[in-house]
N, C-alpha and C positions, 0 to 999 in steps of 0.2 A: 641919697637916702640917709634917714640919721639913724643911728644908733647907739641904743641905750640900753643897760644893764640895773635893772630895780630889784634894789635886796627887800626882804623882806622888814615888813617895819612896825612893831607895835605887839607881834603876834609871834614869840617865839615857843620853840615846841620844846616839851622834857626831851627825855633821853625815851627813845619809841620802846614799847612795849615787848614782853618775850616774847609770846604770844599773839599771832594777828588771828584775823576772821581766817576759820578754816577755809571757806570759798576760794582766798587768794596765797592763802599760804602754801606752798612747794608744790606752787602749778610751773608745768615746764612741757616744754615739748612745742610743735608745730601746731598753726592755727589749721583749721579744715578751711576747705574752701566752698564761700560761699554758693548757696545754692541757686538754682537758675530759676527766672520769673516763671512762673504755671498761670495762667489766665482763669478764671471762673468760666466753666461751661455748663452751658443756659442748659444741659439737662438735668443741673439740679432744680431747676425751679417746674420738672413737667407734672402737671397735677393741680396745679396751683393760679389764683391769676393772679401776678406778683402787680405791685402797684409803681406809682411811679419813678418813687426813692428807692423801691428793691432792683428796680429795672437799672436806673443810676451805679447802683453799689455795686453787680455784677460787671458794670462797665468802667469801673475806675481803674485807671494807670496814672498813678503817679510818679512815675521813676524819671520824671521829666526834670523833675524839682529840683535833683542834683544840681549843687554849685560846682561850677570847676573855677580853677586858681583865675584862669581870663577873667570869671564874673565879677573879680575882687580889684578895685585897685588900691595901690598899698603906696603908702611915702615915707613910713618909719618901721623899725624893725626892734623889738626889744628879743632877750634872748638871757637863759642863766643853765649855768652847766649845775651847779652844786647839788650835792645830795642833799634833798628838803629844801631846796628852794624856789622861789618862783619868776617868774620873768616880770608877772604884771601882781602887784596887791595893791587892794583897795582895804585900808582898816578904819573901819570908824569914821567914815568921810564921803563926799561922793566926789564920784573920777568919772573920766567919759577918756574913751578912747577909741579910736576910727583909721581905717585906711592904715592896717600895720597887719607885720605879720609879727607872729609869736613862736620862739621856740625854745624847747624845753628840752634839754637832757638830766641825766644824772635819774641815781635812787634812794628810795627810800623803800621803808617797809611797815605791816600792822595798823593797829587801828590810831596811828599820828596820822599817817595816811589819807587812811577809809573814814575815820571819823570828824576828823579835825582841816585837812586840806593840806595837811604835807605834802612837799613836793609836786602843788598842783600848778598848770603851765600859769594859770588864772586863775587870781584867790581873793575873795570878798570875805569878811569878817566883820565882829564885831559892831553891825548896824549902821554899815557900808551899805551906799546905792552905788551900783559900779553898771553904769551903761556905755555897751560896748557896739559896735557895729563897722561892718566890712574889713573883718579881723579872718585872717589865714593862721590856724592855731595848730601846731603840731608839738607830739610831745615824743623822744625815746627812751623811756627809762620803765622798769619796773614802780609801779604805784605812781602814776605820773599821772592823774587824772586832767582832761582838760580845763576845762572850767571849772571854776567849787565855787557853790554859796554856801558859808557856814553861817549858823547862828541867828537866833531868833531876833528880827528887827532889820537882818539882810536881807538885799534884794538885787540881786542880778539882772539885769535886762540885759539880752544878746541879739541883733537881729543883722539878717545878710551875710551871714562867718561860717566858715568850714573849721570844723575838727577835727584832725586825724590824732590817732591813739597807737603806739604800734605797739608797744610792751605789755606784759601778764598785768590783771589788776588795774586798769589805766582806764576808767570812763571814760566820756565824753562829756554830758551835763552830771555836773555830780551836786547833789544837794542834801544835807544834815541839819543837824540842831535846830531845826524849826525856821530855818532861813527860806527864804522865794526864789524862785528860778523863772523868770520868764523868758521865752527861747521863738523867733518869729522869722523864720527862712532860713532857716539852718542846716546844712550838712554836715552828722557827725556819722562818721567811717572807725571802728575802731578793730583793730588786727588780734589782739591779745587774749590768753586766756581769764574768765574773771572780772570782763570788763564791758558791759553794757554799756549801749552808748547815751541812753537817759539811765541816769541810778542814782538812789536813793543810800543812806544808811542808816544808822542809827540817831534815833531823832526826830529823822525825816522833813516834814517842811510842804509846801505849795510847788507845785511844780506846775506851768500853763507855758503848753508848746503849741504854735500856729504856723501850719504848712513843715515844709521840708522834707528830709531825707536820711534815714537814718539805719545804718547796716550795724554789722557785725558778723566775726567770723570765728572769734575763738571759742572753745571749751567754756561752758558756765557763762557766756555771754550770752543771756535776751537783750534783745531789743530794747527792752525796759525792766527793770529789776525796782520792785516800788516799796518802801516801809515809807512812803508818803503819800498825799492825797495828789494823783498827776494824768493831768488831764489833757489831751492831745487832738487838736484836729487839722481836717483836712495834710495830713503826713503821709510819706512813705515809709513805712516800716520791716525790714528783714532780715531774719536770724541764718547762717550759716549753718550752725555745729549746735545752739541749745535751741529753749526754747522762744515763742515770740516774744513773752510778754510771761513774770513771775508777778505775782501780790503774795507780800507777805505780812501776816496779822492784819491789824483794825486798822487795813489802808486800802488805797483805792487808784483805779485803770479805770478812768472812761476813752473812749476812742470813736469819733465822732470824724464822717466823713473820709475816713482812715483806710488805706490798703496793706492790711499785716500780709506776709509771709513768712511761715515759722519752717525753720527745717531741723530738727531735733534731731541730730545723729549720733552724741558723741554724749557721755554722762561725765558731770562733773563729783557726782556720790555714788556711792555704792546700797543708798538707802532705799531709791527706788527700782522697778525692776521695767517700768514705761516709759515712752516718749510721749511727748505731748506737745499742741503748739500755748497752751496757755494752763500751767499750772499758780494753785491757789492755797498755801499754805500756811502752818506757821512752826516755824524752825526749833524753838524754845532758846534763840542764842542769848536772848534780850533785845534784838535787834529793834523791835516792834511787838506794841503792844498787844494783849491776847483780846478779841471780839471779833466782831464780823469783818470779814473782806468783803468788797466791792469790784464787780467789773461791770462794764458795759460797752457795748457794739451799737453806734447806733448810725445807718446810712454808710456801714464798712462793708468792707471786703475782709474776710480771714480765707484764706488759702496754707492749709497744713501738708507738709511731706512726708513726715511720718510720724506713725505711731497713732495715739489718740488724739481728740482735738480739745480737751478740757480733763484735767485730772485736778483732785480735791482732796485735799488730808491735814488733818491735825488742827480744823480749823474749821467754823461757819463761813458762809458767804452767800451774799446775792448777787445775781448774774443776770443781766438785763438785754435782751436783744431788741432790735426795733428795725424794721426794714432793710436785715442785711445780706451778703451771700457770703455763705462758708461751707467751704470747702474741704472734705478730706481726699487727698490722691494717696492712701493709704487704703485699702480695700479692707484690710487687716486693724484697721482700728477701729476706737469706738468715737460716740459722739462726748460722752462724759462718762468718766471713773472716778467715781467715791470711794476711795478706799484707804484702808492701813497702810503706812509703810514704816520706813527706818524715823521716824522724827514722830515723837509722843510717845506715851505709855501703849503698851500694848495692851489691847480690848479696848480703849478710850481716844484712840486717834483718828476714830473716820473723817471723812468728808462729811458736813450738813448743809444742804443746798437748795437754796429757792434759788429756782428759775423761772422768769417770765419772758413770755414771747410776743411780741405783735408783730403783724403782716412779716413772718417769721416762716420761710422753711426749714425746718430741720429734720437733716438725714443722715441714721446712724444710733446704733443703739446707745442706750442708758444700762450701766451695770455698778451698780448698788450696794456694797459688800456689807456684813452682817453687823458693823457698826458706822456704821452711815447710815445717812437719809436725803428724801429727796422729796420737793415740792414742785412740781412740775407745772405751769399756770400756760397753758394756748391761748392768745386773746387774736381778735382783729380779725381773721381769717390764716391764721396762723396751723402751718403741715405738721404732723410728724409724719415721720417716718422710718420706722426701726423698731426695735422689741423694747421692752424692758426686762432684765433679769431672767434672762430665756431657758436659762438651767435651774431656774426654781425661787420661790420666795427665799430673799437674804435680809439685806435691810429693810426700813419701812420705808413706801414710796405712797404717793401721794400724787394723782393727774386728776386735772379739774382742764375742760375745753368749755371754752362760751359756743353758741348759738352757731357762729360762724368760723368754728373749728374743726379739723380732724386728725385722728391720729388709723393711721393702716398699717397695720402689724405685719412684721418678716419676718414674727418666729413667735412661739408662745411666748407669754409674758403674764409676771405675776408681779401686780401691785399690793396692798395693804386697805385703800381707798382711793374713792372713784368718784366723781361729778362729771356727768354730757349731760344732754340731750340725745332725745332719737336720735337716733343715723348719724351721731358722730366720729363712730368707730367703725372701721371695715378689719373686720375679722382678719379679710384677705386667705380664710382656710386656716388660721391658725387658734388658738384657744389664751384667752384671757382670762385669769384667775382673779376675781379681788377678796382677800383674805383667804383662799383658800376655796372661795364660790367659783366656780367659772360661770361668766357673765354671759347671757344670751347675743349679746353682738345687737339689740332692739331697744331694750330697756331703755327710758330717762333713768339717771342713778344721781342722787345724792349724798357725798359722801363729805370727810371733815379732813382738814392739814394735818400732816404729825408733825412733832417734834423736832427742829432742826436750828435750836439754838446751843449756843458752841459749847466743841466736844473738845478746844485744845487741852494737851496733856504734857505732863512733863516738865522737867524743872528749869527754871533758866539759870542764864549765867549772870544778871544783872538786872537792875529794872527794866521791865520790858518797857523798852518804845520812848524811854525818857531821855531828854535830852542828854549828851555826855556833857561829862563837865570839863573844865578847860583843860587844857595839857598841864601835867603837876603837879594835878589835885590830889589831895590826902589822900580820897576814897578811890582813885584810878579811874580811869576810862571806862573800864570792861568792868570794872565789878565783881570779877568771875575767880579771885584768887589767883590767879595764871592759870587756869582752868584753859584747854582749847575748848572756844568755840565748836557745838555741833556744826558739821559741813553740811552745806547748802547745795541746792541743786544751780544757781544760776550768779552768783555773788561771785 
């Protein structure tokens, strides 16, 4: 077997910043241990006649897709101990490397790191193609990320490779500055607190992942953590200690054929006071730019263990579902939370939320708080079921059902505006308010959408969502004056 030691070449880093991303700054302690599979039970879909991609989505296990070290064969070994350096760089050129294992010690720290690819095991740069495959990629050091695509005009391709991550801060696919990440049978495993095993930072970039397998266990670590546009299918996905899957600002999460499992147990701020398996926010750090978030489920599974299954703050977003099953094994939570918390101005930081459904069951209430809003669209033959706002009008809500939808109430509920048809709505014995009317539970109703274009607030510490600039730069990385970074829930 050969082996090789590759310094870094063309891309040298300043002297790293005081100040890193609060997310990974003076995380310490023990990872939780990941949570145990929960399968979808087919009594969420009773009421309903689910079709034949919903039927499919309740039936998916992918945990099969796990690579182990045998699926890999290896005939070279690259390897670098130094703090900030890396084993494999691609700068400015294309590389292709195959059938090797990769490992990485040594640390680094802040946003050389998170932003730039400091100390990553695998570092593309500079309008680098860096295609890699049947690569065994492990890293132990604090901010050790595995893979980095940085910078607009990169492009990562990885297909067939496992990633292990063990230390705080340390992704798995990490992608910035407007670079591409493309990821196709990949197992990324990461132990640490802070470190998602697909993540994004500031800048952001394309990220297209097909199939694989992809965990996490520490504190502040989802599954996916996005200030980019990244899109995922046919994957295995599952959170230990946060949540599944974070969007932050004008970026976007579709999950297409996808089995999430989120199991939020452990908080990495003190801003929020919920668990949830897919929070949608935006931070003010500059990380990402302020507009609409994006998610979508479409032919998934989402399986949540605690808490809520959708929480929303400081930020718009649309939320797309399409023949999937989700899941709360939480009794005690809700379907989605709109609400204020620690991140934006206070009065000015709710949640603003369209959501659309087709051939869509949903079970579990919607709760609305008094600067938020909600657009609620049932299409296809699309369930609710659950209240909205059961302790009284808060924010404005807005539910419009087609022809071949229903929604059956588990508790009073007060919306603002209304669109069915007859017999769309089953009272179920409980009372429905819209504006303050209680509705006869018969009527056709005609009603109009509110308001739910973005409430983000609060000031940043940089230009949001722009790409950083090199390591060096006059104007600094962060922008922020040495300001910390506000702490994030999942970074």
């Amino acid at each position: 077997m050969k082996k090789h030691h590759l310094e870094v070449a063309g891309f040298t880093a300043a002297a790293a910043l005081a100040f890193s991303l609060a997310g990974c700054a003076g995380q310490s302690g023990n990872s939780a241990n990941t949570a145990s599979v929960v399968t979808s039970s087919s009594t969420e879909q009773s009421g309903a006649s689910a079709s034949a991609s919903f039927a499919e989505a309740a039936a998916l296990d992918l945990s099969s897709q796990r690579l182990a070290d045998t699926d890999i064969t290896t005939s070279e070994s690259y390897s670098d101990a130094t703090g900030g350096g890396h084993a494999i760089t691609a700068d400015g050129a294309s590389a292709q490397y195959a059938g090797a294992t990769v490992e990485k010690t040594g640390d680094s720290s802040g946003d050389e790191a998170d932003f730039y690819g400091e100390n990553a095991s695998v570092f593309a740069a500079n309008g680098a193609t860096l295609d890699l495959s049947d690569l065994i990629v492990g890293s132990d050091g604090t901010h050790a990320n595995g893979v980095f695509s940085y910078g607009s005009g990169t492009t990562v391709n990885i297909s067939h490779s496992i990633i292990r991550t063990a230390d705080n801060c340390s992704g798995g696919l990490m992608t910035t500055g407007g670079a591409t990440m493309n990821a196709t049978d990949v197992t990324a495993e990461t132990q640490g607190n802070s470190s998602a095993a697909i993540r994004s930072d500031r800048g952001g970039g394309d990220v297209n992942v097909s199939g694989g397998y992809f965990t996490t266990e520490g504190v502040g670590s989802p599954v996916i953590y996005s200030t980019a546009d990244i899109a995922v299918e046919g994957a295995y996905l599952q959170s230990g200690s946060s949540q599944g899957v974070v969007v932050e600002g004008k970026n976007s999460v579709s999950l297409t054929g996808c089995q999430l499992i989120a199991s939020n147990t452990s908080k990495n701020s003190d801003k929020s006071d919920y668990y949830q398996a897919v929070m949608i926010y935006q931070s003010m750090s500059g990380d990402a730019s302020q507009g609409t978030a994006e998610f979508s489920l479409d032919g998934s599974s989402l399986t949540n263990q605690n808490g809520d299954i959708f929480f929303v703050n400081n930020t718009s977003c649309e939320i797309d579902f399409t023949s999937s099953t989700i899941v709360n094994n939480d009794e005690s939570g809700v379907f989605l939370r709109a609400a204020a918390a620690g991140w934006g101005s206070q009065g000015n930081n709710g949640g603003k939320v369209n959501l659309r459904a087709s051939d869509q069951v949903i079970d579990g209430d919607m709760l609305i708080d008094d600067v938020s809003a909600l657009n609620l669209y049932l299409n296809d033959g699309s369930t609710f079921t659950g209240a909205v706002n059961p302790t009284g009008q808060q924010g404005d809500v807005y539910v419009e059902l087609d022809a071949n939808s229903t929604w059956t109430l588990t508790d009073d509920s007060y919306v603002t505006s209304l669109t069915c048809v007859q017999g769309s709505i089953n009272l179920n014995g409980h009372k429905l308010y819209v504006n303050g009317v209680e509705y006869d539970g018969e009527s056709a109703v005609a009603g109009s959408a509110v308001d739910t274009s973005s409430s983000a607030s609060g000031s940043t510490d940089g230009q949001p969502g722009a790409a950083p600039e090199a390591p060096g730069d006059s104007n600094g990385p962060s922008g922020n004056g040495g300001a910390t970074p506000p702490s994030k829930p999942g970074e």
